[in-house]
C-alpha positions in Angstrom: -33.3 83.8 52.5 -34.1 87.6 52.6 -34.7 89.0 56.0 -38.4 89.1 56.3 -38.1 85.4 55.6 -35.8 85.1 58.7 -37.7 86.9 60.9 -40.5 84.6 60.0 -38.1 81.4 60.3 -36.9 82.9 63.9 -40.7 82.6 64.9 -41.4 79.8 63.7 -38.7 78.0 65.2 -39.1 79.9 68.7 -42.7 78.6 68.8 -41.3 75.1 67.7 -39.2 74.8 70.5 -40.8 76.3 73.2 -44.1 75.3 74.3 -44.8 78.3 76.0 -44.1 80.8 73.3 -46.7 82.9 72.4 -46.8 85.4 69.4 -49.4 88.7 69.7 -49.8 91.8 68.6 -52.2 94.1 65.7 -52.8 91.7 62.8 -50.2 89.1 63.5 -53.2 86.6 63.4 -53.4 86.6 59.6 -49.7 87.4 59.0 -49.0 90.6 59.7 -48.4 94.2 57.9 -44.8 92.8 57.0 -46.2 89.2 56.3 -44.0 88.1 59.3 -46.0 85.3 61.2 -47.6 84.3 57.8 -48.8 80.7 58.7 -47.8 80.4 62.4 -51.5 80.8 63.5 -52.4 77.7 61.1 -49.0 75.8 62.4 -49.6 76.3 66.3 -53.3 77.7 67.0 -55.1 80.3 68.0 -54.0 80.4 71.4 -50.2 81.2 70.9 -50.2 83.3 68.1 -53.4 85.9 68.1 -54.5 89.3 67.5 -55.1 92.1 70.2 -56.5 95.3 70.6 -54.9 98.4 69.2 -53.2 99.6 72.3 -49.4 99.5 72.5 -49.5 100.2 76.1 -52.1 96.8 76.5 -49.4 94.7 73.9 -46.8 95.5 76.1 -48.7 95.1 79.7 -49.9 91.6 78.7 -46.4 90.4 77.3 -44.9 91.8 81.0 -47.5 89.8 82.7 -47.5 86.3 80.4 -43.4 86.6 80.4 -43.2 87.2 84.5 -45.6 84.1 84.6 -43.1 81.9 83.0 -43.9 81.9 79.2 -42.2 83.5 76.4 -43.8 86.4 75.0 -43.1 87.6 72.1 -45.0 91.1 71.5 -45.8 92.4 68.3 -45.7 96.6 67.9 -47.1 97.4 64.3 -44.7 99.8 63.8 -41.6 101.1 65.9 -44.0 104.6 65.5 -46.6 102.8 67.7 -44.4 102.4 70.6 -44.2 105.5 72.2 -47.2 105.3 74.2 -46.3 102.3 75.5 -42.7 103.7 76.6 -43.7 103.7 80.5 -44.8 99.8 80.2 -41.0 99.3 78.5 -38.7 101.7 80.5 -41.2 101.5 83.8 -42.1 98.4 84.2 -40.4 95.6 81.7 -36.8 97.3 82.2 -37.1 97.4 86.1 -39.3 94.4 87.1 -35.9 92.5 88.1 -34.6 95.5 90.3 -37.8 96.3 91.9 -38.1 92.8 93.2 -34.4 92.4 94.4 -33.7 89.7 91.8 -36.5 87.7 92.5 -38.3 87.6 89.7 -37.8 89.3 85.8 -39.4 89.2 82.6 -36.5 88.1 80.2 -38.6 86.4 78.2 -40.2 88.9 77.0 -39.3 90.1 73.3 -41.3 93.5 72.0 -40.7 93.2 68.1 -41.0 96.7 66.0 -40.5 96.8 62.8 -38.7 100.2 61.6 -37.4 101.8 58.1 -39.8 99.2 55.7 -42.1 101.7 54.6 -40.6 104.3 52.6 -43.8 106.4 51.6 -44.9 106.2 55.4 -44.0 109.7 56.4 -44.1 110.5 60.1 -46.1 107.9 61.5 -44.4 104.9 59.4 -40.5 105.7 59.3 -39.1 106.6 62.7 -36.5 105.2 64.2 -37.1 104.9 68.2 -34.1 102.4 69.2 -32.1 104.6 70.5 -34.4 105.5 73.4 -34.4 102.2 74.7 -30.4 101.4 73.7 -29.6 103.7 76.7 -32.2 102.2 79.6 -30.7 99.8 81.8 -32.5 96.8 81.9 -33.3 97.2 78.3 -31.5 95.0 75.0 -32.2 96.4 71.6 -31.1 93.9 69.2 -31.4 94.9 65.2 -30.7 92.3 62.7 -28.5 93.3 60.3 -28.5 90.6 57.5 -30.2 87.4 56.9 -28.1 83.5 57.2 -28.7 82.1 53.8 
């Protein structure tokens, strides 16, 4: 299993086991750039895995408001490039929602997936590495798979 393929098997089994899941993002409706969600949309419907408007700060906005409503959102950024205008949604609001409300309410379920370093032609709108901007904001976990099981 190569690590696109786990990726793809980490949705597929996120949406399996939790009814609330829902997968969104540019494109992930017919698969994706990086052929990620491939299928899911035929698997689980229209209404948990869909396409959105290309606005990063929108992507993130929803996924804050669908994850402090009790589902799992997982938010798809095209590429890790994309994300910086939706920094304040990330470091603002998703990072401090649990401190602003004195514990009573967060958005931990709330996953923002960017892919990074796939494109190697991509120049300076396809190859940047942003992790590091969000590794060192409280409230924030930046998790970067490393190999695939398999």
């Amino acid at each position: 299993m190569n690590l696109f393929q786990s990726v793809t098997s980490a949705l597929d089994n996120t949406l399996a086991s939790d009814p609330t899941a829902v997968i969104f993002g540019e494109d992930v409706a017919f698969g994706g750039v990086f052929r990620c969600t491939v299928g899911l949309r035929d698997k689980y419907g229209k209404d948990r895995v869909f396409n959105t408007p290309l606005c990063e700060q929108g992507i993130v906005g929803f996924g804050i408001g669908v994850a402090v409503a009790g589902a799992t959102a997982i938010a798809e950024i095209q590429f890790a490039d994309y994300i910086y205008p939706a920094f304040d949604q990330i470091v603002n609001e998703a990072a401090k929602y649990r401190y602003r409300s004195g514990n009573l309410f967060d958005c931990g379920n709330l996953t923002i997936r960017a892919p990074w370093g796939c494109v190697g032609h991509g120049s300076l709108y396809h190859s940047q590495s942003p992790e590091a901007f969000f590794a060192h904001c409280p409230g924030i976990k930046v998790v970067i798979p490393r190999a695939s099981p398999g």
